[in-house]
C-alpha beads as a LAMMPS data file, in Angstrom:
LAMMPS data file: protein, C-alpha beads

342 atoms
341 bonds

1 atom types
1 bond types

-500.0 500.0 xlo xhi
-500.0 500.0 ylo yhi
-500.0 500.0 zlo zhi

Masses

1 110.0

Atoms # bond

1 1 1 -101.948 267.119 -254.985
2 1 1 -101.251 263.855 -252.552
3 1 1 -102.243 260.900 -254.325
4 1 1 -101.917 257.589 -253.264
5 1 1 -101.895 254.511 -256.020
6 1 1 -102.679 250.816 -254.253
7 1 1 -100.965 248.007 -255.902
8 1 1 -97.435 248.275 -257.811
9 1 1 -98.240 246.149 -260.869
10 1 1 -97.849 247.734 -264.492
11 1 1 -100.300 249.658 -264.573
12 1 1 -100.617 251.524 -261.284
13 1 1 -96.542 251.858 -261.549
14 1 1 -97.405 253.470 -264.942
15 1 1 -100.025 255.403 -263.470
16 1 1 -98.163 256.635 -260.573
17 1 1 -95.007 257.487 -262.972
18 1 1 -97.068 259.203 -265.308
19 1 1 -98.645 261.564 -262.380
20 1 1 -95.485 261.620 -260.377
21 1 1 -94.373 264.386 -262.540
22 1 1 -97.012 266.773 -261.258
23 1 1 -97.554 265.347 -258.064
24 1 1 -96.133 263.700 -254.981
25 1 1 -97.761 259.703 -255.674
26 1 1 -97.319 257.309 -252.948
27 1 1 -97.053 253.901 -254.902
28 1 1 -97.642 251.037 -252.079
29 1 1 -96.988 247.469 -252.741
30 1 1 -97.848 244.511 -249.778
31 1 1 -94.224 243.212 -249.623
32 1 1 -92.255 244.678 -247.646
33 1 1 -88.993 243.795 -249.416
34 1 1 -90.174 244.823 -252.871
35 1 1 -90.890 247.842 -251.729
36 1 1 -87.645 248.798 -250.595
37 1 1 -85.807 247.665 -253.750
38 1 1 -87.900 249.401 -256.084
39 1 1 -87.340 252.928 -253.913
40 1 1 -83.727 252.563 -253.954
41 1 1 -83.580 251.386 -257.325
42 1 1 -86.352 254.354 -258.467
43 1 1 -87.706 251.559 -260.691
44 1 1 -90.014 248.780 -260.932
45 1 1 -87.902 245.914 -262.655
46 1 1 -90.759 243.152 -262.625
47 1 1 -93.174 244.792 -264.879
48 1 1 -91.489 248.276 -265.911
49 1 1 -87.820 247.878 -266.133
50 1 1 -86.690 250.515 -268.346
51 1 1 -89.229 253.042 -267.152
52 1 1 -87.436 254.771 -264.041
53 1 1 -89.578 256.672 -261.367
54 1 1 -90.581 260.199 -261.941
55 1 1 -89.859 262.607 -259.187
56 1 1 -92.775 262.740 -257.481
57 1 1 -93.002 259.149 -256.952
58 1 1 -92.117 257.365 -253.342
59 1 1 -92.888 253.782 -252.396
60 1 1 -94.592 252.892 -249.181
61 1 1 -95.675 249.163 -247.705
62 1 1 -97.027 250.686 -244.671
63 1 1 -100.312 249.359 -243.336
64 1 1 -103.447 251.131 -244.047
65 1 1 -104.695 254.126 -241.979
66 1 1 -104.394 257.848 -240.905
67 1 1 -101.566 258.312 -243.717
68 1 1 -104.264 257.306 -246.191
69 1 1 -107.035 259.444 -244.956
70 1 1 -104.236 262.746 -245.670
71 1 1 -104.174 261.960 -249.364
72 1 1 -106.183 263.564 -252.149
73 1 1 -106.996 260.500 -254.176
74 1 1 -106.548 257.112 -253.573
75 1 1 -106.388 254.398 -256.255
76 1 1 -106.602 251.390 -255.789
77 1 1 -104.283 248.866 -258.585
78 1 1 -106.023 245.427 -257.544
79 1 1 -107.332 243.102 -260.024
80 1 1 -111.120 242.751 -259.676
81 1 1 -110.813 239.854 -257.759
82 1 1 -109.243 241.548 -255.292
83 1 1 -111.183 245.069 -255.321
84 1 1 -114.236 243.954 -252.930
85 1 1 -111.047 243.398 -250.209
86 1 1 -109.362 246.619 -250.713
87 1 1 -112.949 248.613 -250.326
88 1 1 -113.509 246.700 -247.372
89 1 1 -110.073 247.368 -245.712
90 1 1 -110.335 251.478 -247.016
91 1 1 -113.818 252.326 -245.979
92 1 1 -113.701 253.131 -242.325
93 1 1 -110.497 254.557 -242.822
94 1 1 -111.772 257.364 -245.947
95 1 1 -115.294 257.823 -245.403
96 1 1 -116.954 259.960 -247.566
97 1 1 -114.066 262.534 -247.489
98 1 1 -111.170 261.472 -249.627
99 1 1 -112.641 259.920 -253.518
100 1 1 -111.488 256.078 -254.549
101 1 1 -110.415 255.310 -258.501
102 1 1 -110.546 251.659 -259.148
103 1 1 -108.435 250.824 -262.261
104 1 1 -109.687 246.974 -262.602
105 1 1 -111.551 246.029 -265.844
106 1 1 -114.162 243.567 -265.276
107 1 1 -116.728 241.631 -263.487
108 1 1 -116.393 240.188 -260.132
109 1 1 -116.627 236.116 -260.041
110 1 1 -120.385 235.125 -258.960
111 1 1 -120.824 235.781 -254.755
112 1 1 -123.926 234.018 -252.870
113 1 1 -126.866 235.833 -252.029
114 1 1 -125.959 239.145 -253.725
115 1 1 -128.453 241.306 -252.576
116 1 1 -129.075 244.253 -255.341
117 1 1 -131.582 246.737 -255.172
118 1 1 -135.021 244.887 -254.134
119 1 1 -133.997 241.857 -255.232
120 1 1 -131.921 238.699 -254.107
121 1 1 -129.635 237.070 -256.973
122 1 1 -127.660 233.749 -256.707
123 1 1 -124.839 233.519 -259.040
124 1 1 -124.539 237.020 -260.592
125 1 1 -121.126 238.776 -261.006
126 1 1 -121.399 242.188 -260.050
127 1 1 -119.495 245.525 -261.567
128 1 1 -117.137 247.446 -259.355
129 1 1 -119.489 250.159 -258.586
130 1 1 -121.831 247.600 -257.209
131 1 1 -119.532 246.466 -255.250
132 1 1 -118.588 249.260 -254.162
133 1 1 -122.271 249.843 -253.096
134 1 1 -121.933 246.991 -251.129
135 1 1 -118.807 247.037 -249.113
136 1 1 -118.510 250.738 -249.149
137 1 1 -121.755 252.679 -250.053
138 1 1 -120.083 255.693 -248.640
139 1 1 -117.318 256.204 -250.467
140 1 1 -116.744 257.989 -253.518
141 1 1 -115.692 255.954 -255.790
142 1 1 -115.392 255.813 -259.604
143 1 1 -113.423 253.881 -262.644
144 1 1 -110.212 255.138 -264.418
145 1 1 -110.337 253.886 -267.751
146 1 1 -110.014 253.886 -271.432
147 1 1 -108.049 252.463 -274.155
148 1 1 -104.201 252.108 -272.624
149 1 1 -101.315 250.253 -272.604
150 1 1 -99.136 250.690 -269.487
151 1 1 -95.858 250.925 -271.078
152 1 1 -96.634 254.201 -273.247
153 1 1 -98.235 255.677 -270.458
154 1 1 -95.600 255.225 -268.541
155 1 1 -93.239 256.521 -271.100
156 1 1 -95.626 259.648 -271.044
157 1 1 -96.640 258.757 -274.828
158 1 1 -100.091 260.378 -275.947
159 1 1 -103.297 259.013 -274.306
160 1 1 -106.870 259.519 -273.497
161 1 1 -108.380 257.797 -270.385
162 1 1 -112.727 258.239 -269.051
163 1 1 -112.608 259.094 -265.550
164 1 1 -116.184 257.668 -264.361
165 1 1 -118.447 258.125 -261.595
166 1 1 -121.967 259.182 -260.044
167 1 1 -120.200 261.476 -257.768
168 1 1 -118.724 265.058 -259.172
169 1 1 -115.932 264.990 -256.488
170 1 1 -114.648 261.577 -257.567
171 1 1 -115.216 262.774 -261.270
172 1 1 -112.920 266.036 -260.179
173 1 1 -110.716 264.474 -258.454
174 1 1 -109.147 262.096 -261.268
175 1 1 -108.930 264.415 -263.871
176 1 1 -107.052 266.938 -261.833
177 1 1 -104.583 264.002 -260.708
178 1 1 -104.267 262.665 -263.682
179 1 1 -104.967 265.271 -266.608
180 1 1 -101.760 266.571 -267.918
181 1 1 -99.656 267.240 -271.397
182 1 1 -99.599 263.775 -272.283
183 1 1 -102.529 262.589 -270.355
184 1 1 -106.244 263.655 -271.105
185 1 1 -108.802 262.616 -269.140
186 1 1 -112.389 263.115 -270.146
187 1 1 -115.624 262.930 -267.412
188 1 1 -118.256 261.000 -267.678
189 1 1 -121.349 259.530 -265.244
190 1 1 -122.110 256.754 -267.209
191 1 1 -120.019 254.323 -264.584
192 1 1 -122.207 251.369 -265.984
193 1 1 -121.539 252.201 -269.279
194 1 1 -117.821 252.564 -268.880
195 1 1 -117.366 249.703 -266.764
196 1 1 -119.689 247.175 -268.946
197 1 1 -116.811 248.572 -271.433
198 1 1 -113.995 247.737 -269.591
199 1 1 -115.255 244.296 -268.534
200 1 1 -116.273 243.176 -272.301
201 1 1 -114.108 244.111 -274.566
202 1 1 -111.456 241.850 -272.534
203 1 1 -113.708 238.996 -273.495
204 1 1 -113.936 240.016 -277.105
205 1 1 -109.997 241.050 -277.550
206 1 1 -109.692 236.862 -276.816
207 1 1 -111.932 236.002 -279.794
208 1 1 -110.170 238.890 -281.674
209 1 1 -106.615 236.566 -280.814
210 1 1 -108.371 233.760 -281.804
211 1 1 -109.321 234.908 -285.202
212 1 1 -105.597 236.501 -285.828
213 1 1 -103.598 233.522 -284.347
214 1 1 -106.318 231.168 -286.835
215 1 1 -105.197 233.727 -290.127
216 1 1 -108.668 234.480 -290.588
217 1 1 -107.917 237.585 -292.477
218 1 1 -108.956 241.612 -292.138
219 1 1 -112.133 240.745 -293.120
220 1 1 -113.009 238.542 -289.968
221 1 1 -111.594 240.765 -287.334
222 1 1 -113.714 243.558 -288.838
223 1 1 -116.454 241.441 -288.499
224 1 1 -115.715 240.419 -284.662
225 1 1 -114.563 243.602 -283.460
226 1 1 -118.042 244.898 -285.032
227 1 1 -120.563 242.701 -283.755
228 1 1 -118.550 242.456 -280.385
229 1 1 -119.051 246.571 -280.454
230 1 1 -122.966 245.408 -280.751
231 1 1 -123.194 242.855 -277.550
232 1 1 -121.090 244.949 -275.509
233 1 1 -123.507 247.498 -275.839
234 1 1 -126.699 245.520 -275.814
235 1 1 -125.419 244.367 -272.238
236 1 1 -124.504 247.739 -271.017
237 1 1 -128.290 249.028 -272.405
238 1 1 -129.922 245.993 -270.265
239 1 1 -128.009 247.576 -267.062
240 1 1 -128.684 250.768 -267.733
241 1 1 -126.301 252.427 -269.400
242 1 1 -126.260 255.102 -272.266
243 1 1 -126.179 253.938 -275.861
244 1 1 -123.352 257.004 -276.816
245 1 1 -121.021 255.574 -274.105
246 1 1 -119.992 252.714 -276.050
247 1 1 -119.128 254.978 -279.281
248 1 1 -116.530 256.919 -276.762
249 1 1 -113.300 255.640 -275.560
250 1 1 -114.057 253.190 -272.970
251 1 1 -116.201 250.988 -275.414
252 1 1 -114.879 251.625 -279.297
253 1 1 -111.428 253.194 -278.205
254 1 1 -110.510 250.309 -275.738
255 1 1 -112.293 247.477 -277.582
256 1 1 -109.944 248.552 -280.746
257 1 1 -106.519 248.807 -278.830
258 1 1 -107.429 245.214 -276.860
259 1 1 -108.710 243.900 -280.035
260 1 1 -105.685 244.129 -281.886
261 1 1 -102.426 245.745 -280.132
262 1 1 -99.724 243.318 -279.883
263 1 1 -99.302 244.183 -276.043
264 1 1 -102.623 243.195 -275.280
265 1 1 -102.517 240.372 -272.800
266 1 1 -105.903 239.101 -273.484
267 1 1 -105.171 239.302 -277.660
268 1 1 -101.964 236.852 -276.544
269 1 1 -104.675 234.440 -274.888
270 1 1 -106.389 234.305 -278.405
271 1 1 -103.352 233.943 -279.933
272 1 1 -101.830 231.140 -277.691
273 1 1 -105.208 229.010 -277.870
274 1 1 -104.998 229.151 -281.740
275 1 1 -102.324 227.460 -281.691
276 1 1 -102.737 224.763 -279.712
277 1 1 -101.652 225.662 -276.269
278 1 1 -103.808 225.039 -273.326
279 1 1 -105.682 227.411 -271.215
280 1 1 -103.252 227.296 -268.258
281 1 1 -100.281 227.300 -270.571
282 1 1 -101.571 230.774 -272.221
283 1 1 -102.003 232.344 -268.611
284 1 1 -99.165 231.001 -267.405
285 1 1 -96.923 232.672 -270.734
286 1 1 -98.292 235.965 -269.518
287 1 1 -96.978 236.417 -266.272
288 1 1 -99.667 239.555 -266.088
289 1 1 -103.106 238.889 -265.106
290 1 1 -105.589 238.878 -268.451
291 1 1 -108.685 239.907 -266.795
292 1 1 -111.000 238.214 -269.779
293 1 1 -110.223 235.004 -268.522
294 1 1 -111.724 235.629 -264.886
295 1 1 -114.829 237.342 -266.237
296 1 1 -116.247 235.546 -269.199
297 1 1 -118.332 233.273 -267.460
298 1 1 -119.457 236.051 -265.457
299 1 1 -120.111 238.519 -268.448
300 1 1 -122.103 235.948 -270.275
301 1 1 -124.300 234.893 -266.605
302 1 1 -124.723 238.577 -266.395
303 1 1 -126.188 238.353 -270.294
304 1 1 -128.308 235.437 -269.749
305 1 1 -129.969 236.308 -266.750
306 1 1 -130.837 239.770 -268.544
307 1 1 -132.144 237.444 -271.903
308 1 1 -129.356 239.386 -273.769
309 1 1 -127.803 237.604 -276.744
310 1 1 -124.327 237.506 -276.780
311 1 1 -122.730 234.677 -279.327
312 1 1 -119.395 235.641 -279.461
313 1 1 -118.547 235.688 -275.199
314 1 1 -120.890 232.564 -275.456
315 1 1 -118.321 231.215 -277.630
316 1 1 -115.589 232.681 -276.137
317 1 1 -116.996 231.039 -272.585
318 1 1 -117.043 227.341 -274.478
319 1 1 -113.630 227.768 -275.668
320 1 1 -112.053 228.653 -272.544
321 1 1 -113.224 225.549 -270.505
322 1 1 -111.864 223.340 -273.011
323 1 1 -115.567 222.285 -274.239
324 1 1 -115.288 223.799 -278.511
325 1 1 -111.821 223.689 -280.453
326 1 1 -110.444 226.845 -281.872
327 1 1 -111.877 226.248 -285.542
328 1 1 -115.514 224.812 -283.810
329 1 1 -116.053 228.258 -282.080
330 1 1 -115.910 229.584 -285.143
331 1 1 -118.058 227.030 -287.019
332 1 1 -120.391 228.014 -284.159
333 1 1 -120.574 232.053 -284.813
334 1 1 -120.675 231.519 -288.640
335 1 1 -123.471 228.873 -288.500
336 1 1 -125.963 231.110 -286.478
337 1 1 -128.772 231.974 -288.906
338 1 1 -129.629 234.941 -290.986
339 1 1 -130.724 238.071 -289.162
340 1 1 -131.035 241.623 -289.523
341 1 1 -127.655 243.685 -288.701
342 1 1 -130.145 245.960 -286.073

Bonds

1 1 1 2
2 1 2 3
3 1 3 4
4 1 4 5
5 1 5 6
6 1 6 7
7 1 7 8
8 1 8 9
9 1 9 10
10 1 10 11
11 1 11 12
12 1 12 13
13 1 13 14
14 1 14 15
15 1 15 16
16 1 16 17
17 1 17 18
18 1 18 19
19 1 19 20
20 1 20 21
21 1 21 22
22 1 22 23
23 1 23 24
24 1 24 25
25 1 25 26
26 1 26 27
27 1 27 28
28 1 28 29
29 1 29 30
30 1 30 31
31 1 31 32
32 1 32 33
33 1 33 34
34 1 34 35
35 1 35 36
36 1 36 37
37 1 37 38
38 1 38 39
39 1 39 40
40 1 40 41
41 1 41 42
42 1 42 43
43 1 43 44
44 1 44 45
45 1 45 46
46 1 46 47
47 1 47 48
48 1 48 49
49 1 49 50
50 1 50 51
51 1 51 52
52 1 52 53
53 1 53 54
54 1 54 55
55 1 55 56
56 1 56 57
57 1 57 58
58 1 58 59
59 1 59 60
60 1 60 61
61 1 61 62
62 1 62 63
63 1 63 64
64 1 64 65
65 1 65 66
66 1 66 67
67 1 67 68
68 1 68 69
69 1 69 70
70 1 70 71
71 1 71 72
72 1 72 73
73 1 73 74
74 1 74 75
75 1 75 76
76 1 76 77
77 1 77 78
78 1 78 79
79 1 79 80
80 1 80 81
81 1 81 82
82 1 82 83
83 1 83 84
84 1 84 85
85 1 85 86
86 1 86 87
87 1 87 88
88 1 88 89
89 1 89 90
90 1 90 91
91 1 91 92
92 1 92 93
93 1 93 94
94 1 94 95
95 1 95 96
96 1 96 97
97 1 97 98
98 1 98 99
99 1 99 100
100 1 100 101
101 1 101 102
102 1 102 103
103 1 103 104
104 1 104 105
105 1 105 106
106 1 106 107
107 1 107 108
108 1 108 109
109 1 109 110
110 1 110 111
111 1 111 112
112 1 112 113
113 1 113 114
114 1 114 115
115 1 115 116
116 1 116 117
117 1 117 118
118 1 118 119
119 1 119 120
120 1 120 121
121 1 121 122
122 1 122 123
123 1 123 124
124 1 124 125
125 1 125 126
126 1 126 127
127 1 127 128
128 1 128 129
129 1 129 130
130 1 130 131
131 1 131 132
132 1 132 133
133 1 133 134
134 1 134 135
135 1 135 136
136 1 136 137
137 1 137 138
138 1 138 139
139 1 139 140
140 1 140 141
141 1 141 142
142 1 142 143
143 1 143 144
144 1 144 145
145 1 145 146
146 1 146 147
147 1 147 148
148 1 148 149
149 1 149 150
150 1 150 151
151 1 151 152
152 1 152 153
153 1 153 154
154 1 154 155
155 1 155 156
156 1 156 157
157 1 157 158
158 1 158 159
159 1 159 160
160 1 160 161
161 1 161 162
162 1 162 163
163 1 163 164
164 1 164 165
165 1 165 166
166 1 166 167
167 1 167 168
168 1 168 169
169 1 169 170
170 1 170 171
171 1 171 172
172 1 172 173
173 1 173 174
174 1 174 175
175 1 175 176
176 1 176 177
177 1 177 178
178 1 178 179
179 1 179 180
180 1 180 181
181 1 181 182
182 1 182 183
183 1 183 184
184 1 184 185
185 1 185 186
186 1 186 187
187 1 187 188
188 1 188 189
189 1 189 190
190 1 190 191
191 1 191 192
192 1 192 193
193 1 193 194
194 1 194 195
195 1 195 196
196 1 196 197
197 1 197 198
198 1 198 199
199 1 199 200
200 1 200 201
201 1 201 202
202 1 202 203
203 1 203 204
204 1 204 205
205 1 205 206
206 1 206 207
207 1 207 208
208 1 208 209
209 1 209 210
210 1 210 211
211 1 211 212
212 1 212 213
213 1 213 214
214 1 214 215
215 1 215 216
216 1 216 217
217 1 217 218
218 1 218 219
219 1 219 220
220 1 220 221
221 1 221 222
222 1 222 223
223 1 223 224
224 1 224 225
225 1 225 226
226 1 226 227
227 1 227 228
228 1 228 229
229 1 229 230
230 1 230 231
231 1 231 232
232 1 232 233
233 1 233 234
234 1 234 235
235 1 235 236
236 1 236 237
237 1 237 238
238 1 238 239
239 1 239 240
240 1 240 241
241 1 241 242
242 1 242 243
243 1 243 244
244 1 244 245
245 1 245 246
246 1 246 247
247 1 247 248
248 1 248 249
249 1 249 250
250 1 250 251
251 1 251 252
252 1 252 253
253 1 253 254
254 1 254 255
255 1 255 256
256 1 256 257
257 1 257 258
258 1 258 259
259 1 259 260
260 1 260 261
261 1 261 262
262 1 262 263
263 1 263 264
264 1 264 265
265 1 265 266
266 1 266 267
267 1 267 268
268 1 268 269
269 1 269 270
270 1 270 271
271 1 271 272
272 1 272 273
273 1 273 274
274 1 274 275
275 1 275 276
276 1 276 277
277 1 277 278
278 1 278 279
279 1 279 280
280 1 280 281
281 1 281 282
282 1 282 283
283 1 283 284
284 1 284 285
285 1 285 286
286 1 286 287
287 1 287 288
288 1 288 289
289 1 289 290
290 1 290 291
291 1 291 292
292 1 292 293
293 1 293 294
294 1 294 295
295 1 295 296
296 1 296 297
297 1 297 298
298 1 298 299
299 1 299 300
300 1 300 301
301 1 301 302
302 1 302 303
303 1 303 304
304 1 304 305
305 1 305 306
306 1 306 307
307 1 307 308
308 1 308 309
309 1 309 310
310 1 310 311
311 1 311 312
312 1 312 313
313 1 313 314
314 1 314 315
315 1 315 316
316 1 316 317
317 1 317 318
318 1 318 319
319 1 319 320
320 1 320 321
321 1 321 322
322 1 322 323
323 1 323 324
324 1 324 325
325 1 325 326
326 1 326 327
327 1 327 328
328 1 328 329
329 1 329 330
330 1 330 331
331 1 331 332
332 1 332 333
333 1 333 334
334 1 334 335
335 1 335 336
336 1 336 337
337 1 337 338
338 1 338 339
339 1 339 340
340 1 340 341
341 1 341 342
């Protein structure tokens, strides 16, 4: 199988590692230069030093076009901010012949007259299959995702990942690329569902920091990781998606790894705002993207214009531009009145 992975950060390196055991993986990065190091090193020493490439792996900076259109999956390794480009840039040159992953976790920041459905929104982040339906309604496209860390993947450790999507071929198509000894991929059509997932629990591993870096005790991440479990699906049941979804590895299996693995980049944000760092100084101590940074806001817009109650992004939200301390967001959650758990 020819499969080609877009982007050469952590974790489509790890991804293209992982499968470049079974397969021959093209794993393109923009710059030129970069490129060429990592092939003739066989590693990528900015975000996976001590994981060398598998066999099947060979890097590429070439521009888009025919070479693409020859492969049997492409995936594309952009953040979410840059997925609508990438779609955009792919569609004339796949079609509806060769399927599209997208491994980006999140909403995309608010557009102008989004147009979705019947109806004309101002201000609403959309999900990367909407997207998708709007840059590229003819490709077929889905999400990789799941609970995963890019370092044990890479390392071929044990791991389950969703492979989502309306479309069978897609479906197909990234459990026979990816789907291996170390690797199991499970299918599932419920792309809102798994993408309102992915998007959420990035918000909720931040308040999950929060509450760690604070020494709130077991007893309060229980709490958070619990009634996060019950917002993230409220939202995904006010777009549509199925209740069950959100018990299955893209909502409970990646909400508890973000929640509270130590290489969690948005746990670190958490972490670094409890104690006392700024926002930019917390992204900047990364160096990775955190992805529940750039889609808060839009999570909690997405909530609101749905009426869906969501306290804990809300707070999250508040904290992040600087307008509640640490300890006031969570005067905030434990003031809200009594109410029934359901």
């Amino acid at each position: 199988m020819k499969v080609a992975v877009l982007g050469a950060g952590a974790w489509g390196t790890a991804l293209a590692i992982n499968a470049g055991a079974h397969h021959a993986v093209t794993l393109w990065a923009r710059d030129v230069p970069q490129a060429q190091v990592m092939q003739a090193q066989r590693v990528n020493t900015r975000y996976l030093p001590e994981q060398a490439f598998t066999d099947g792996v060979q890097m590429s900076s070439a521009p888009f076009g025919a070479w693409l259109a020859e492969q049997d999956l492409v995936v594309i390794g952009s953040p979410m901010s840059g997925l609508r480009g990438m779609l955009t840039q792919l569609a004339p040159i796949l079609g509806s012949h060769v399927p599209v992953a997208w491994l980006c976790k999140g909403f995309e920041a608010a557009q102008a007259d989004i147009v979705q459905g019947d109806a004309s929104h101002s201000g609403i982040g959309l999900m990367a299959h909407e997207v998708c339906a709007q840059v590229a309604p003819a490709l077929l496209g889905g999400a990789l995702s799941g609970p995963s860390f890019a370092q044990e993947v890479a390392r071929g450790m044990p791991t389950a990942l969703v492979a989502a999507s309306s479309s069978a071929v897609a479906r197909e198509a990234m459990v026979k690329a990816f789907h291996n000894p170390t690797l199991r991929v499970y299918a599932n059509e419920d792309i809102v569902g798994v993408e309102v997932g992915g998007a959420v629990k990035n918000v909720l591993a931040i308040a999950t920091g929060l509450c760690d870096g604070l020494q709130l005790g077991l007893n309060a991440r229980a709490a958070l990781i619990t009634r996060g479990l019950a917002e993230m699906t409220r939202l995904g049941l006010a777009l549509g998606a199925k209740a069950e979804t959100f018990m299955g590895l893209s909502g409970l299996g990646d909400l508890v790894l973000t929640a509270t693995g130590d290489l969690s980049r948005n746990r670190k944000v958490g972490l670094a705002l409890a104690q006392g760092l700024t926002l930019q100084q917390a992204v900047d101590s990364l160096g990775h993207v955190a992805e529940g940074v750039y889609c808060a806001r839009t999570v909690v817009q997405r909530a609101q214009y749905l009426g869906v109650d969501m306290p804990i992004a809300h707070a999250v939200v508040a904290l992040l531009d600087g307008q509640i301390t640490p300890a006031q967001a969570v005067a905030v959650l434990m003031g809200r009145g009594a109410r029934g758990e359901n």
